[in-house]
N, C-alpha and C positions, 0 to 999 in steps of 0.2 A: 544474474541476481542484481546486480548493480544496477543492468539495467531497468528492473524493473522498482528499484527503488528513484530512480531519475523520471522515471514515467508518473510512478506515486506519486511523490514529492510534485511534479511538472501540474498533475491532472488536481491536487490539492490548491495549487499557487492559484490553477488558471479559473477553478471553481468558486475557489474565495474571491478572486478579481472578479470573476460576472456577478456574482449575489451583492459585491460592493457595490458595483455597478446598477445593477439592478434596482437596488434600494435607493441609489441615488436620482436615479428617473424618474420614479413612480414620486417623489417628494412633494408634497405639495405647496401651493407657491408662499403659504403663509408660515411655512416654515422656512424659507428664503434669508428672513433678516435675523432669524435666532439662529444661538452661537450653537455648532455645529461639534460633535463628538466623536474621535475619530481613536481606533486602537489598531494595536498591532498584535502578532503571534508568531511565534518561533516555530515554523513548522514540524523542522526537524527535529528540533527537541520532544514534539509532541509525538512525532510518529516514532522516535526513540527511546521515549518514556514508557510507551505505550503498552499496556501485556498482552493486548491483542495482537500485537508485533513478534512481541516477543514469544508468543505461542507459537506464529506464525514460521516465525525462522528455526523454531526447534523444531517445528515439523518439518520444515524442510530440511532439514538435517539429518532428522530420523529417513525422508522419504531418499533423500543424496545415499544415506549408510546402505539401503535396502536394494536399493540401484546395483551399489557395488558390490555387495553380498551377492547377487544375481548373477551379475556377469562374472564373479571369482567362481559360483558354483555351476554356471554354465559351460566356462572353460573348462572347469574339472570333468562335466561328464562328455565335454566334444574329445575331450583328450583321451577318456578312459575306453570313448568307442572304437573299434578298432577297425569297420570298415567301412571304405571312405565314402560310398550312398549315402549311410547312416549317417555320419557324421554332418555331411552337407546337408542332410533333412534336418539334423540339430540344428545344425546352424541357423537355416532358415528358419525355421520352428523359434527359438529365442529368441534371433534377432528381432523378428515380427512381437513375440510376447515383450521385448526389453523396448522396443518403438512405444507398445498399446498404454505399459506402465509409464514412459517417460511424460507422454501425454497425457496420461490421467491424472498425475503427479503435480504436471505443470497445470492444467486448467484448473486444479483445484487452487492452488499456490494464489496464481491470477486471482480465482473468486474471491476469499479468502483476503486478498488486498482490498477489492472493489469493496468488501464489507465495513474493513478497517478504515478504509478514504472517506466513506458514506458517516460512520460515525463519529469519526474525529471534524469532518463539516458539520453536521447536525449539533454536536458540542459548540463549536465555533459560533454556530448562526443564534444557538440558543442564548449562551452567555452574551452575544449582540445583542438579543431583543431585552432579554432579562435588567441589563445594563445600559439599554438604550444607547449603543453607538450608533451613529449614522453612517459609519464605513472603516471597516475591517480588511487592514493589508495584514501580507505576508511583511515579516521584517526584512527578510532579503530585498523587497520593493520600495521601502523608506527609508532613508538617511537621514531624517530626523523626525519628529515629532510621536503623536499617539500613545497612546495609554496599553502596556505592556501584558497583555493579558495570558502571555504564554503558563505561569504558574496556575493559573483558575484552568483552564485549559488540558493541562496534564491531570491535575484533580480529578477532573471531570471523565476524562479517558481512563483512567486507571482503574 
């Protein structure tokens, strides 16, 4: 789970940096000599703040609870069988159904991020245009300057 909050966070830094980028190239040249607008955002805050986050990780919690429910009432009936074919066909038989859920659990988990990442950029790029920055870092990636946009930002998300 951590690591897919390092991947989030990683795939939001590196998305914000191309569309900074991005918008920095297409510039055109007569806007060269005017003063330039630049903000920042707390990403972590935002994907912290978020309730789509936070939906997110109570389902996985509920989906982690449902995991273990399974495997405690799997055990119960490999234990309650008493002979040992049967038992091995349980096994197999679970272990196979506890793989199909693990997976289902997780790709959803996965999409379910990809939607949250998609929307908190979409926020991001919007309050850029709306506000006319010319370039939008992560705060992680500035050690100084830019206009703090992390609170409009969480607004916006929540």
């Amino acid at each position: 789970m951590k690591n897919l909050k390092k991947i989030m966070l990683f795939s939001v830094i590196a998305l914000t940096t191309v569309f900074a980028v991005q918008n920095m190239s297409f510039a055109a040249p007569e806007q060269a000599n005017t003063t330039k607008k630049y903000a920042v955002v707390d990403v972590k805050k935002v994907v912290n703040s978020s309730k789509s986050v936070k939906a997110l990780k109570a389902q996985r919690q509920e989906q982690k609870d449902a995991i273990a429910q399974f495997i405690k009432d799997g055990n119960a009936q490999i234990k309650a069988e008493k002979d040992k074919k049967k038992q091995a066909e349980l096994r197999k038989k679970l272990n196979n159904d506890l793989n199909y859920m693990t997976q289902t659990y997780d790709k959803k988990y996965k999409d379910g991020l990809l939607v949250v990442n998609k929307e908190i950029l979409t926020e991001i790029a919007e309050i850029g245009k709306t506000k006319q920055y010319d370039l939008i870092l992560t705060t992680d990636a500035v050690l100084y300057g830019g206009d703090n946009i992390t609170k409009d930002v969480i607004k916006e998300v929540k």
